[in-house]
C-alpha positions in Angstrom: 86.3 -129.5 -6.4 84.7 -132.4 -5.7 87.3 -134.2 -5.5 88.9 -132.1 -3.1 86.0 -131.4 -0.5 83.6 -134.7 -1.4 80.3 -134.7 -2.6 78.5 -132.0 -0.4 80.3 -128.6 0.0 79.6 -125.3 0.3 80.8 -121.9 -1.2 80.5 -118.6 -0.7 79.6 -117.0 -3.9 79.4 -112.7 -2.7 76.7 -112.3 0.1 75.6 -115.5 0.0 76.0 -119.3 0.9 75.4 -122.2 -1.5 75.7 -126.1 -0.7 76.8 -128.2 -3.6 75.8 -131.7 -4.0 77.9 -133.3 -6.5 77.7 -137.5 -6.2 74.7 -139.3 -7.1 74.0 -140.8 -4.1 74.1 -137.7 -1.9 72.0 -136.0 -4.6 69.3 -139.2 -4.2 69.8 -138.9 -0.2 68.6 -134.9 -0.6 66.2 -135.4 -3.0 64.3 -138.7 -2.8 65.1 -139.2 1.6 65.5 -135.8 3.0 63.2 -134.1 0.8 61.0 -132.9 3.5 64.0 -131.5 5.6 65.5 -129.9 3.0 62.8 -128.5 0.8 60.8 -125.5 2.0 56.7 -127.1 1.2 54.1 -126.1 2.0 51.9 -126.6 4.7 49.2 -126.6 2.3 48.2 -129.7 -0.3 49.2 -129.0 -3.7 49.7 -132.2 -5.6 47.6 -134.4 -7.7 45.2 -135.2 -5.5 44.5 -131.8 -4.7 43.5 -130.9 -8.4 41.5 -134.3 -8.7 39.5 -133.4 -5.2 38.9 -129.8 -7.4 37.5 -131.7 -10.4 34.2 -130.6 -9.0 34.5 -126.8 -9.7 36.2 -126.8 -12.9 33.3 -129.2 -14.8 30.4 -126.3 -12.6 32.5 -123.2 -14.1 32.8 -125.3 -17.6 29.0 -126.2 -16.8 27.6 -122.1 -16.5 30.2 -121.2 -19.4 28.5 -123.3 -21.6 25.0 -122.1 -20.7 26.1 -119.0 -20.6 27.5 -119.2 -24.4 24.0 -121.1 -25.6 21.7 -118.3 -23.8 24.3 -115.6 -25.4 23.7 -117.4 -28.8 20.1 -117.3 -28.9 20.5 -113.5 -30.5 21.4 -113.4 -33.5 23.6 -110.5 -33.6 25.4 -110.5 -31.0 29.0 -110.6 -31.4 30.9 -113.0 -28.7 34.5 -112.2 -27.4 35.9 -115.4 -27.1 39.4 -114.4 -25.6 37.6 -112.3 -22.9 35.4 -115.3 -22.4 38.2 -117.2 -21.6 40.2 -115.6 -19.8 36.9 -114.8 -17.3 36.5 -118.8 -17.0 40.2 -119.5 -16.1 40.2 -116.7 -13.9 36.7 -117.9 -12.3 38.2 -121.6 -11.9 41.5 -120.6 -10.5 39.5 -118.2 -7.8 37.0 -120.5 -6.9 39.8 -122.8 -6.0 42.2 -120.4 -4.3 39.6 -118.6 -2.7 36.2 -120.1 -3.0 35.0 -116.8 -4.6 33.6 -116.6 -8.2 32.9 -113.3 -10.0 30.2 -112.0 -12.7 30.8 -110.6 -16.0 30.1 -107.1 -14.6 32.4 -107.3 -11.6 35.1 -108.7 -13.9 35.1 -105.9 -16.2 34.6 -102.9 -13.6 38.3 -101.4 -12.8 37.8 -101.0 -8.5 36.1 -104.5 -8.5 38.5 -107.0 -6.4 38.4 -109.5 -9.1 39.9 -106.4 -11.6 42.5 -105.3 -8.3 43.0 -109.0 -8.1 43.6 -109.9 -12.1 46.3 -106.5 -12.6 48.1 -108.3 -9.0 48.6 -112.0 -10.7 49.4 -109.8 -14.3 51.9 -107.4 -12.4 53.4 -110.1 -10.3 53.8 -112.5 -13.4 56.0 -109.6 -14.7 58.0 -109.3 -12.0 58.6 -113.0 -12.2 60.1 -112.6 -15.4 62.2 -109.2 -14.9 65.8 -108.6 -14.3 66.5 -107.0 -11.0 69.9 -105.1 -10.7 69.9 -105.5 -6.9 70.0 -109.4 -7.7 73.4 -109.1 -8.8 74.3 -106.1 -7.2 72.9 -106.7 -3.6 74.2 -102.9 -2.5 72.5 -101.2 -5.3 68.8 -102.0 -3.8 68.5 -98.7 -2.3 68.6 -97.1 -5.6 65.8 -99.0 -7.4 67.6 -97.2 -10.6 65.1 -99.9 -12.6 62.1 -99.3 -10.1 61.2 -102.8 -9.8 61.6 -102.6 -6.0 58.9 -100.2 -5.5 56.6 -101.8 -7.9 57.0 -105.2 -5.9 55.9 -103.9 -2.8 53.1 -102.4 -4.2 51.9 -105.5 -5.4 52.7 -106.9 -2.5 50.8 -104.5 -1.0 47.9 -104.7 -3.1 47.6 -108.4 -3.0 48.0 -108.3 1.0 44.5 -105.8 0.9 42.4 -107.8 -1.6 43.2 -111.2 0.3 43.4 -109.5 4.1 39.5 -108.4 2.4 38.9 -112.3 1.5 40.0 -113.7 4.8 37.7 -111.3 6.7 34.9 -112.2 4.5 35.7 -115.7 4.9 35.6 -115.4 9.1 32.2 -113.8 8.3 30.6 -116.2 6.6 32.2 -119.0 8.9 30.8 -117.2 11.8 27.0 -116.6 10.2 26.9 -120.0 8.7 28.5 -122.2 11.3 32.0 -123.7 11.8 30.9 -127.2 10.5 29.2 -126.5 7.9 31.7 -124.7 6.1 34.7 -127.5 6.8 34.4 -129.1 3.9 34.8 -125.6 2.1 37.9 -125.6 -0.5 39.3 -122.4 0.7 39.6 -123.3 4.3 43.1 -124.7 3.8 44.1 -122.1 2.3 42.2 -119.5 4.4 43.4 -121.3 7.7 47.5 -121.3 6.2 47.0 -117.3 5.8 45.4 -116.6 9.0 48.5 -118.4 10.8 50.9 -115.9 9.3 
């Protein structure tokens, strides 16, 4: 075909258009050049000197696991769930960069806690990622959810909207009590400011 139509073309494959880019140069002239134009970024900072500028709050969350583990070792019999430990420090880092929030032991185990609501949203949507959805290949089929992924995707997509809608006006709070420049150099407020647009 690409031969016959050059090395940019476009089908229509069912409902939907594709754009094919065969030759190498056209490919490096999408990719490389027009990457910007074509590509749907972010407005939002998300490349390696974004984690570097973040170095910060993973070696304080390393820092307080640590001393949390020594003061935890200091009796003898207690017994110390390391996957649970974890999995409450990666959570902790990953928060405190997303959202600049960080949550205690209690509030991470306790089921109507927003960390909890917030930790079954990431697990649920991460399960969506991965599922087959009929109405993928069968576009006209959506209205019977026969699978009931549908459903379960808006309500994680409802749930998430309340936990961060909850954030964000928490966020404006604290702006608003503390002062606008002080909290500009705040992590969060990219993020916080890129939701508050939408």
């Amino acid at each position: 075909m690409a031969d016959r139509y050059g090395p940019i073309f476009s089908l229509r494959i069912g409902l939907r258009r594709l754009v094919v880019v065969t030759g190498s140069e056209a490919t490096r002239e999408c990719v490389v050049v027009n990457d910007r134009v074509l590509g749907t970024w972010p407005d939002i900072a998300v490349g390696s000197h974004c984690v570097e500028r973040l170095l910060h709050v993973r070696a304080f969350e390393i820092a307080s696991f640590m001393a949390d583990l020594l003061s935890r070792s200091q009796h003898d019999s207690l017994v110390i769930p390391f996957d649970k430990q974890f999995e409450h420090l990666t959570f902790n880092i990953n928060l405190r960069m997303i959202a600049g929030k960080k949550f205690s032991d209690a509030e991470f185990g306790m089921a109507s806690s927003d960390a909890c609501r917030f930790k079954k949203v990431i697990e649920d949507f991460l399960n969506l990622s991965g599922a087959f959805f009929l109405s993928d290949t069968i576009p006209w089929l959506e209205w019977a959810d026969i699978q009931g992924h549908v459903r379960v995707t808006k309500e994680t997509g409802k749930e998430l909207n309340y936990v961060l809608d909850k954030w964000l006006k928490e966020h404006i709070e604290r702006r608003k009590r503390r002062g606008r420049h002080e909290m500009d150099d705040e992590e969060a407020d990219n993020l916080w400011r890129f939701c508050s647009r939408g």
